[in-house]
Legacy VTK file of the C-alpha trace (Angstrom):
# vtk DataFile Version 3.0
C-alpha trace
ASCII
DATASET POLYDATA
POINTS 374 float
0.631 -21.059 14.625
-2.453 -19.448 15.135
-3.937 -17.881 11.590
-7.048 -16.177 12.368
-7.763 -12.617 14.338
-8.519 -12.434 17.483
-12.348 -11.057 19.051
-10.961 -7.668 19.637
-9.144 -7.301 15.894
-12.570 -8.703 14.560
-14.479 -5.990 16.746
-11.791 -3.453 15.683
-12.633 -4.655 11.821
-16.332 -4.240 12.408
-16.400 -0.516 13.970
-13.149 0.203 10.799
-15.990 -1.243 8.187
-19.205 0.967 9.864
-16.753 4.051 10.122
-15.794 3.875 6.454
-19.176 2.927 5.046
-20.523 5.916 6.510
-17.796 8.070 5.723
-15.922 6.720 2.444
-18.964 5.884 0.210
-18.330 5.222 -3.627
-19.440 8.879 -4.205
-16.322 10.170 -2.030
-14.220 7.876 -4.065
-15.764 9.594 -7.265
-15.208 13.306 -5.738
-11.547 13.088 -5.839
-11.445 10.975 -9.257
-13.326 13.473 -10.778
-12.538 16.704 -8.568
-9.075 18.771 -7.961
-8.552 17.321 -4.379
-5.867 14.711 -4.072
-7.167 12.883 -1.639
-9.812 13.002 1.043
-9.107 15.132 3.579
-11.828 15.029 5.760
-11.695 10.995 5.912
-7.996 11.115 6.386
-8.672 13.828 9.618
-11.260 10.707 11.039
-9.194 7.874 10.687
-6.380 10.111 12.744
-8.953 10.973 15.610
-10.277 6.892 15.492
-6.463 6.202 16.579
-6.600 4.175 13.212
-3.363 6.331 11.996
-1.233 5.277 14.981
-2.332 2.049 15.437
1.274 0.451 15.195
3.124 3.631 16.284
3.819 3.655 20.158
2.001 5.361 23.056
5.545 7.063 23.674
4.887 8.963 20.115
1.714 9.811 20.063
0.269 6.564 18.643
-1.868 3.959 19.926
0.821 1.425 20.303
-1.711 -1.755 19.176
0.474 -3.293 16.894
1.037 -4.671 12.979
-1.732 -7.239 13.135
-4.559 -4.386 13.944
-3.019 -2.535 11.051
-3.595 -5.348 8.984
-7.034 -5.394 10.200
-7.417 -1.637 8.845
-5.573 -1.942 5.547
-7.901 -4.698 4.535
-11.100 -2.192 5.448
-9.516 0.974 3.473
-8.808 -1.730 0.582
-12.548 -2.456 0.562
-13.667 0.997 0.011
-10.782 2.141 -2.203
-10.001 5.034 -0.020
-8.632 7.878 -1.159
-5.942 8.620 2.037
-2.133 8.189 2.183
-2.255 6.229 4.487
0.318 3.740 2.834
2.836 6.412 1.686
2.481 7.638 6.043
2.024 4.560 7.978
2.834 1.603 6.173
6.064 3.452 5.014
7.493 6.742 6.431
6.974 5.657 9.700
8.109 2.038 9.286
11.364 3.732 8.350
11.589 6.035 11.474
10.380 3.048 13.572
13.303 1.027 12.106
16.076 3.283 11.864
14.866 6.927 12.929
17.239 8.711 15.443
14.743 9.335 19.038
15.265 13.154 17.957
13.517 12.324 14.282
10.932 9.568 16.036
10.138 12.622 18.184
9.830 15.000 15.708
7.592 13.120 12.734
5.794 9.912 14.295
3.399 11.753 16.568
2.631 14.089 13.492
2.183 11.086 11.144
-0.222 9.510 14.045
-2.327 12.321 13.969
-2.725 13.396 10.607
-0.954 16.721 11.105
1.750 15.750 8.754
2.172 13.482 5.261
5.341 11.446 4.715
6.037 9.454 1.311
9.237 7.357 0.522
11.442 8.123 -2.586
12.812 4.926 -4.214
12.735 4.813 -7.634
14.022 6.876 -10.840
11.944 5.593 -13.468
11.232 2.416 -15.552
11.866 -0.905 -14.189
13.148 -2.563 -11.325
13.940 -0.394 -8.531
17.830 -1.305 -6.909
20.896 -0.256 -5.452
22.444 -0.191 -8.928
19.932 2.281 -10.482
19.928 4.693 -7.710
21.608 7.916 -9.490
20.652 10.223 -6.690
23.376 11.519 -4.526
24.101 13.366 -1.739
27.114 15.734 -1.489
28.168 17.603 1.661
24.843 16.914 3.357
22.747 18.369 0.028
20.706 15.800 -1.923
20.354 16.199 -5.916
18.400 13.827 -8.049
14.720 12.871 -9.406
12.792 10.102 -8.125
9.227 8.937 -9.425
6.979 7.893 -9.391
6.757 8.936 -5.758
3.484 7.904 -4.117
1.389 11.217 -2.501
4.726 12.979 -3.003
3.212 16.267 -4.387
0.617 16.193 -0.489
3.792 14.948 1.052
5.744 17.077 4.134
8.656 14.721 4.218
10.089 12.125 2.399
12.777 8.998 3.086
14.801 9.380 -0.111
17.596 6.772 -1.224
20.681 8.285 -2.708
23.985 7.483 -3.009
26.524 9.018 0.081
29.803 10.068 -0.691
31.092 6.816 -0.547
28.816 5.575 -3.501
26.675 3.855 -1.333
23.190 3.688 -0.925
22.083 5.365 2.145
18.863 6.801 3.439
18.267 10.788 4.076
15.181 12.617 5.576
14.284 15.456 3.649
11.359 18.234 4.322
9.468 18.715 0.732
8.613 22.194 1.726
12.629 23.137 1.435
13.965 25.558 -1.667
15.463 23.601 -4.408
12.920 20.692 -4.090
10.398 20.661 -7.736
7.627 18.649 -7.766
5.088 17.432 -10.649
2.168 15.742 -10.833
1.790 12.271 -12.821
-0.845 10.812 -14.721
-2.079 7.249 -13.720
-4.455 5.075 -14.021
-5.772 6.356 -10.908
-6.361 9.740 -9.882
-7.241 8.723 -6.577
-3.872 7.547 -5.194
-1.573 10.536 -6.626
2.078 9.806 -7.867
4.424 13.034 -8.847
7.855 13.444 -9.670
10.032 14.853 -7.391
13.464 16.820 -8.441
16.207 17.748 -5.919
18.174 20.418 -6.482
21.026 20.463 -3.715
18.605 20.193 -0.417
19.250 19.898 2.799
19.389 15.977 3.659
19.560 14.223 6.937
20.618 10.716 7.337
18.594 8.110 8.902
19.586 5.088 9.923
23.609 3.827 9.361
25.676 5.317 6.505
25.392 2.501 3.501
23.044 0.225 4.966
19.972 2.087 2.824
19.217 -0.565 0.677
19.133 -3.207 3.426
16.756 -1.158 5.667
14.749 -0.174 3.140
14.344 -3.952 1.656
13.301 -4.513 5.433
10.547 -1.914 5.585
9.534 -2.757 1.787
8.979 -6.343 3.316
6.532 -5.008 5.912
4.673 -2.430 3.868
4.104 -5.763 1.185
2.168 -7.266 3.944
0.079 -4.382 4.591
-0.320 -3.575 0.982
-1.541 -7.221 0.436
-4.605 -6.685 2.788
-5.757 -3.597 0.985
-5.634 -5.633 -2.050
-7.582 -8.419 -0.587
-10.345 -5.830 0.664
-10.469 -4.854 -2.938
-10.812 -8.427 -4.368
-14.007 -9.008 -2.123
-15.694 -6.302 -2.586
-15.255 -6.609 -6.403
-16.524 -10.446 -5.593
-19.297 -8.796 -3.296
-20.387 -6.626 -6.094
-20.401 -9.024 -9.029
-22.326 -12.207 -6.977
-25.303 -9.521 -6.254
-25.484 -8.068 -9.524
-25.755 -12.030 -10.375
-27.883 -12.458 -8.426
-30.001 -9.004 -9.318
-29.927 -9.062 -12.923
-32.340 -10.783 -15.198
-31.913 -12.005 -18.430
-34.454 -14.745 -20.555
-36.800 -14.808 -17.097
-34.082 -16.081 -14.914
-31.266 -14.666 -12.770
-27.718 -14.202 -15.034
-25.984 -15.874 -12.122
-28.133 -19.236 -12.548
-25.915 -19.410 -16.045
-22.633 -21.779 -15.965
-20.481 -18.854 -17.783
-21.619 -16.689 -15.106
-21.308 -19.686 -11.888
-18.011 -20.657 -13.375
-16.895 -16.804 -13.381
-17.474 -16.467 -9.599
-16.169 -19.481 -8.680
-12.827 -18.665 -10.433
-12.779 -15.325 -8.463
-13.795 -16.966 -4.902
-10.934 -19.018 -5.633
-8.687 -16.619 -6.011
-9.567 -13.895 -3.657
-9.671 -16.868 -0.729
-5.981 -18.450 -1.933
-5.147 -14.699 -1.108
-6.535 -14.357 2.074
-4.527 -17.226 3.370
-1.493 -15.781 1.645
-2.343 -12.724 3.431
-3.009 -14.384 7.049
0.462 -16.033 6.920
2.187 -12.842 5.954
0.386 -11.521 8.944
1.774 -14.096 11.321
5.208 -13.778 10.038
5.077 -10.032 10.442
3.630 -10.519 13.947
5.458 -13.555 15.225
8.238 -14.781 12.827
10.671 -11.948 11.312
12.657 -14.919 9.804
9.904 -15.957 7.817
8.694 -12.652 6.586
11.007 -12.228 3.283
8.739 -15.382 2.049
5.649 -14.161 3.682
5.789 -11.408 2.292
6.652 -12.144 -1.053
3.799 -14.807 -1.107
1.162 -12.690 -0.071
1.727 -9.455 -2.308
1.861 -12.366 -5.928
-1.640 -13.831 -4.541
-2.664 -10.431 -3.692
-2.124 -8.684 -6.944
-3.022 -11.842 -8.720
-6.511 -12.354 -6.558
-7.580 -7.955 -7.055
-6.687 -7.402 -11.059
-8.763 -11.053 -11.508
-11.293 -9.988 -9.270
-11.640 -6.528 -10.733
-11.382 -7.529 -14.175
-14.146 -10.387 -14.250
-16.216 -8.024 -12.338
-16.731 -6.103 -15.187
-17.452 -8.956 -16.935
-20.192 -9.805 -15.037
-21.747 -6.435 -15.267
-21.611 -6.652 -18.837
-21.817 -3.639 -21.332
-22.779 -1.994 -18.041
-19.729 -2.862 -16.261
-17.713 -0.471 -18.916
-19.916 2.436 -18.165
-18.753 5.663 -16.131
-22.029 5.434 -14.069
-20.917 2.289 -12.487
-18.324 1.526 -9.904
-16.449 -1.129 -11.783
-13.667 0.718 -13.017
-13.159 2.251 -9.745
-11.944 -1.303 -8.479
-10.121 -1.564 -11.971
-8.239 1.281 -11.682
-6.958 0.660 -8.229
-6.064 -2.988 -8.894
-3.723 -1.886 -11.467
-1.980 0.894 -9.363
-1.165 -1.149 -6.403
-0.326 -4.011 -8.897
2.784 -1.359 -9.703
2.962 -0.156 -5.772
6.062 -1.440 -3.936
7.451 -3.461 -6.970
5.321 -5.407 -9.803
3.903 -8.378 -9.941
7.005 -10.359 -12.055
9.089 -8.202 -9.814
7.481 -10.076 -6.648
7.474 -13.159 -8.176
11.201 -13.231 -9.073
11.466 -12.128 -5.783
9.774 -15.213 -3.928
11.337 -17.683 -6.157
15.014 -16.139 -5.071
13.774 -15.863 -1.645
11.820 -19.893 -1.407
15.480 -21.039 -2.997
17.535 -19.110 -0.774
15.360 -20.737 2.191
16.021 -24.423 0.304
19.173 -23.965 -0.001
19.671 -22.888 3.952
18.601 -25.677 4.778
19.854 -28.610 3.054
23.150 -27.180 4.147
LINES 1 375
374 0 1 2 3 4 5 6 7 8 9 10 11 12 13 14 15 16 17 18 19 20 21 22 23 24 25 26 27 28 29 30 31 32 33 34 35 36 37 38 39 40 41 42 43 44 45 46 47 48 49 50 51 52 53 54 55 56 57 58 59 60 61 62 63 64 65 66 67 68 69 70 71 72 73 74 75 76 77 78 79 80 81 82 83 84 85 86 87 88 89 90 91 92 93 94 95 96 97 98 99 100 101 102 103 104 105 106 107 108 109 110 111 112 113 114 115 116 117 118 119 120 121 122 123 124 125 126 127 128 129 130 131 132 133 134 135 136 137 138 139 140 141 142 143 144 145 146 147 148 149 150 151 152 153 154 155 156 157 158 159 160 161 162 163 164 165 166 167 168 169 170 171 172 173 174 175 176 177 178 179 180 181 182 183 184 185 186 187 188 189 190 191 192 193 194 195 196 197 198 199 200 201 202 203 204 205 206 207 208 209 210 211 212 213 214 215 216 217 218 219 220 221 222 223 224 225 226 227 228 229 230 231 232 233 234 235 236 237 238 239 240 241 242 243 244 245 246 247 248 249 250 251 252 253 254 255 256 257 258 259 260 261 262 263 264 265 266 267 268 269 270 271 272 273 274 275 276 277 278 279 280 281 282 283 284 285 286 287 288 289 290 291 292 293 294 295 296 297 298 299 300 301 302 303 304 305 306 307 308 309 310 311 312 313 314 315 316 317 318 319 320 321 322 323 324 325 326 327 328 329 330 331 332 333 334 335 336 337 338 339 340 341 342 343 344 345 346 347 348 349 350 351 352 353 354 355 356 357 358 359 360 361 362 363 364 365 366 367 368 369 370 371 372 373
């Protein structure tokens, strides 16, 4: 078991973290926050012609065909920068599902579009409060036309297509591919904590829906894919949680207060420690998700688990104390604090909350116990 990157995912990281500090500084981040775009378009079109969109989607469709591991690699980097792309709603998601269970004639069709940035695909799980399952799926599909609202649905309102779960017409949960730009499909925008990853609500009024993958196996595909994208969505949180770390040791280090530095003062040493503690427990979380998505499928459903509680955990602590740190300053607009804030709180809801993760792992750790003492 081998835990670390290799050279060339380290060099990969390195020329990821000089493209996006050029391109994807805090004031791009602030542009869409405070402006009418959705999400950065321009940044989204570079990643695309870096390869960075296809990385794990094959040469045969129009990707680059390196693998999950280099994705990992570039989820951490867009975590660290907070940017503003869909990259999770396209890559970790839409085309995890085609990958999985896509017919060649729909892998054809959307992967090499995803891969370049022409098109924007989204998944369409859940129908409101609580925990998402196969029991509180009311959408349904009758004679091959889908009716129903999901949300929140991430980057559904940018989104081209979407993998929706809805009940067939044998009241099972299946999974349909549906083109947002049909008649009958509504679609709203939500209010979150942060503008910068967009949610909307999206209502279907009898459209066209085409299945993917086998008739009632939705919800076990989809827990499949879900188990991947946790992984992926793990290392953007850890990116977040160091740079929030990054940010409050040097304004520790920066700020003076009674002739000294603030980070000479035990609140302030005890503070950081607490948050290098957590963001590193993460990172190995993270690194053994990454070898079980790589190298051991029958350890992911742990992996996974693992990684997205210390994940979460590691970015809302990390994000929080930040502002702590800063002080009074820390609650202004001017600074980027809340920017790291308001993204640790939206990803904390992405793919499932926390509680809902950590239920998960403890059925999935007692599952595994109970495997094998029989």
């Amino acid at each position: 078991m081998n835990l670390d990157f290799s050279d060339e995912q380290k060099q990969l990281r390195d020329q990821v973290r000089r493209f996006l500090a050029e391109k994807c500084p805090p004031e791009a981040v602030r542009t869409i926050l405070e402006g009418d775009e959705r999400y950065d378009k321009s940044l989204y079109a570079g990643l695309a012609e870096m390869g960075l969109l296809g990385a794990a989607i094959p040469e045969e469709y129009g990707g680059v065909g390196l693998g999950q591991l280099e994705l990992c690699v570039v989820a951490e980097e867009l975590g660290r920068v907070l940017a503003p792309v869909p990259v999770s709603s396209s890559i970790y998601l839409a085309a995890e599902f085609l990958l999985l269970a896509g017919s060649d004639t729909q892998k054809a069709e959307w992967l090499p579009k995803l891969a370049s940035g022409e098109a924007i695909g989204t998944f369409a799980l859940s129908e409101g409060q609580g925990r998402a399952g196969p029991d509180k799926i009311a959408a349904s599909v009758k004679g091959g036309k889908l009716s129903g609202t999901k949300m929140p649905v991430a980057d559904g309102f940018d989104a081209d297509f979407a993998v929706v779960a809805a009940r067939d017409e044998a009241d099972k949960v299946s999974l349909y591919l549906v083109t947002l730009t049909d008649d009958g499909v509504t679609r709203d925008i939500l209010e979150t904590i942060d503008p910068t990853r967009g949610q909307a609500r999206l209502t279907f009024d009898k459209v066209p829906a085409e299945p993917l993958g086998a008739a009632g196996d939705g919800w076990h595909i989809a827990t499949q894919v879900i188990d991947r994208a946790a992984v992926l969505m793990a290392f953007e949180q850890l990116g977040g949680a160091d740079r929030a770390l990054e940010m409050a040791r040097d304004y520790a280090l920066e700020r003076m207060a009674f002739g000294r530095p603030i980070g000479s003062f035990q609140a302030i040493k005890h503070m950081l420690a607490d948050m290098y503690v957590s963001a590193t427990l993460a990172r190995s979380n993270c690194y053994y998700g990454a070898w079980a998505l790589g190298s051991s499928p029958a350890e992911l459903p742990v992996a996974a688990a693992t990684a997205r509680v210390s994940a979460t955990t590691a970015f809302q602590h990390c994000s929080k104390n930040n502002i702590q740190v800063h002080g009074g300053m820390g609650f202004t607009w001017a600074f980027d604090c809340h920017l790291f804030y308001r993204r640790s709180n939206a990803l904390a809801l992405a793919l499932g909350s926390l509680s809902t993760w950590e239920s998960e792992l403890i059925e999935r750790m007692g599952a595994g116990n109970a495997e094998t003492a029989a």
